[in-house]
N, C-alpha and C positions, 0 to 999 in steps of 0.2 A: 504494500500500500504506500504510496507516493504519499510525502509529510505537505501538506500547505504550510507557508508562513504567510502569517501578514502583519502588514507595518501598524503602528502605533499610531493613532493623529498625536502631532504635537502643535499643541492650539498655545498661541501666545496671548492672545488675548480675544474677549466676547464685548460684545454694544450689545443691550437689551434692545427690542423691538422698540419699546417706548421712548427711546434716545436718552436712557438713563446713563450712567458710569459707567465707563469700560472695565470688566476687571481684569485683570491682567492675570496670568499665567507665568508661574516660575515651579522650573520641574523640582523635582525634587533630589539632593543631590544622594550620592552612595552614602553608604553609613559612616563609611569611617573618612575624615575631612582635617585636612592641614590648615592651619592660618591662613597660607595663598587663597587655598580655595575658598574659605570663609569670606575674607576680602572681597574675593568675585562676585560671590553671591552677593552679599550687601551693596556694592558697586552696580549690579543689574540690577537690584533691587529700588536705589537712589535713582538709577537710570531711567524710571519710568515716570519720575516726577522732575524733570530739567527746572530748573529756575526762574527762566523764562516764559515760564505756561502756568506754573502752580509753586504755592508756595508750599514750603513741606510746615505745615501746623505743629509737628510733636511726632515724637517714637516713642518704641519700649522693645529695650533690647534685651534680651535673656539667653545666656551662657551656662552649662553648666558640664561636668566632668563625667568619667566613668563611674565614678561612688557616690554620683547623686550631689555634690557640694556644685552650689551655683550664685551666679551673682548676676545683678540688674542695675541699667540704666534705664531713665525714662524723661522724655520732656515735652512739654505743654507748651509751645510756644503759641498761640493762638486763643486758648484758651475755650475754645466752640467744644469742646467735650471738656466737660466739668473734671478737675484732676482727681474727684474721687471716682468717677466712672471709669477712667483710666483702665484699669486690673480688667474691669466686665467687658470694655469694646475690646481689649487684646483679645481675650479668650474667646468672645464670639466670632471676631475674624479668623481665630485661628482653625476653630470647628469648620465657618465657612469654608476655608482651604482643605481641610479633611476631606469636605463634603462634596467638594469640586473632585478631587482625586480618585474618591471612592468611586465617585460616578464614573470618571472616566474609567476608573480599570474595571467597572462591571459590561463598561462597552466595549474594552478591550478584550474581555474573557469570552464576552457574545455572539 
């Protein structure tokens, strides 16, 4: 029996029908990751918000090791989310990204 492959979409980013916000698409890197490569990642990540289009409001950056020991920065420069919401919009955008991915690999397995 002859093996099929087939390729992966790699979608970079989606526009809602409604002409909402683009979300942007960043794959997801291997598990194990050197500084350079963290660098990149955050660098394509800055990338999708140039200076001249959008200003960046604020981050929350979270780092942590093989034993669980982690550390965070985070900044509100805008102030349009409250700095105690802070903590709740990270982790629902983060789910949101789970939720992007899972989709995609259930249409990749399909």
């Amino acid at each position: 029996m002859t093996e099929h492959k087939t390729s992966t979409p790699r979608l970079h980013s989606v526009r809602f029908k409604d002409g909402g916000a683009t979300v942007r698409v960043i794959h997801a890197p291997p598990k194990r990751k050197n500084r350079a490569d963290l660098d990149r990642l955050v660098r394509e990540t800055l990338a999708f918000y140039p200076s001249d289009s959008c200003d960046i409001g604020g981050f929350a950056f979270v780092v942590w090791d093989a034993e669980g020991a982690s550390t965070c920065v985070l900044a509100n420069y805008d102030g349009r989310i409250p700095s105690i919401l802070i903590p709740d919009f990270v982790r629902n955008r983060l789910l949101a990204q789970k939720i992007i991915q899972w989709t995609m690999d259930d249409l990749k397995d399909s």
